[in-house]
C-alpha positions in Angstrom: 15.1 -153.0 -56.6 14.4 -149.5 -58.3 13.3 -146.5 -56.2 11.7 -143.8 -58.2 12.5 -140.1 -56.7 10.3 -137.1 -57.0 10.0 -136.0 -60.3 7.8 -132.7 -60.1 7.4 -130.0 -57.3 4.2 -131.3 -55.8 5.8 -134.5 -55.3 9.0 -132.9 -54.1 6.4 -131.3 -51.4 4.6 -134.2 -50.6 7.6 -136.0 -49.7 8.5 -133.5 -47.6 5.5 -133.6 -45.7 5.3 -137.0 -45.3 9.2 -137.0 -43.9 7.9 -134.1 -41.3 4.7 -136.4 -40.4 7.3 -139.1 -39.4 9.6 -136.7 -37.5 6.6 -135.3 -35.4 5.5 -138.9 -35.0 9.1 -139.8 -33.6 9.5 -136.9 -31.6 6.0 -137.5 -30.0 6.6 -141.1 -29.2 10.2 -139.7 -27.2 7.7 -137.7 -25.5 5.7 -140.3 -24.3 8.7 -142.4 -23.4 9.9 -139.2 -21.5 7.0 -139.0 -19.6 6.5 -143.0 -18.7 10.2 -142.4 -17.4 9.8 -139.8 -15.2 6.7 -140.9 -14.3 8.3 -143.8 -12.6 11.4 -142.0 -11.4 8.5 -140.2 -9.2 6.6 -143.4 -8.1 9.7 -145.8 -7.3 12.3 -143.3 -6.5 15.0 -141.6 -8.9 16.3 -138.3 -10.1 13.0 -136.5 -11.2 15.4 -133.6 -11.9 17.4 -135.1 -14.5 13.9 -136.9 -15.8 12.1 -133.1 -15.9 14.9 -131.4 -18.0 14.6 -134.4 -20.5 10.7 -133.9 -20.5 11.7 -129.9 -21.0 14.5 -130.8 -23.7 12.1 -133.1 -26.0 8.8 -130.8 -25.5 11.0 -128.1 -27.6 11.8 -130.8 -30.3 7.7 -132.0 -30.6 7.2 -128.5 -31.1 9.8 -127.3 -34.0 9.4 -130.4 -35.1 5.3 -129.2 -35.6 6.1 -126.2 -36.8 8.3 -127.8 -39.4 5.0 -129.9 -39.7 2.6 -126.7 -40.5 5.5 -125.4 -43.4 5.3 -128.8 -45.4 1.7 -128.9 -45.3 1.1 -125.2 -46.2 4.0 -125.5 -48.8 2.4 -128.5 -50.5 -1.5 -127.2 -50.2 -0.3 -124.3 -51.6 1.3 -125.9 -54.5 -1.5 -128.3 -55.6 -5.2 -128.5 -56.2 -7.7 -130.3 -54.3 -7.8 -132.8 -56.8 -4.4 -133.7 -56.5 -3.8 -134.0 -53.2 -7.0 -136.3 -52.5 -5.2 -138.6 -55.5 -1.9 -138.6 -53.5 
C-alpha cells in the first residue's frame, strides 16, 4: 500500500484542516461523554465534583481545540481560490 503525502502548500493546508476537524470532532464527543457522566453521577448518586472539573477540564480543550479549527481554515482559505477548494 502507497500513501501519497502533500505535495504543495494548499494541500499541506488542507490536511491540516481536515486533522483539526477530527480533533474538534474528538474533543466534542469527550464532551458529550463528560456530560452523560455527570449527568448520571447527579441522578443515581456519585461525586458530581470530581464529574464538574472533568466537564470544566474538556470545555477548555473543545475550545483550543476550535480555535486551532478557525487557523486551519483561515490559513487554507487564504491560500487557495474558490475553485480549488470546492474541487478538494
Amino acid at each position: 500500500m502507497t500513501r501519497t503525502f502533500p505535495a504543495t502548500e494548499a494541500q499541506i493546508l488542507k490536511a491540516r484542516y481536515d486533522e483539526a476537524v477530527r480533533i474538534k470532532d474528538a474533543w466534542d464527543y469527550r464532551l458529550q461523554w463528560a456530560q452523560a457522566v455527570h449527568a448520571d453521577a447527579t441522578e443515581y448518586g456519585g461525586d458530581t465534583d470530581a464529574t464538574g472539573r472533568t466537564i470544566t477540564a474538556v470545555e477548555i480543550h473543545v475550545t483550543d481545540a476550535a480555535g486551532e479549527l478557525r487557523v486551519a481554515l483561515n490559513a487554507w482559505v487564504n491560500a487557495t481560490t474558490t475553485t480549488e477548494r470546492r474541487t478538494a
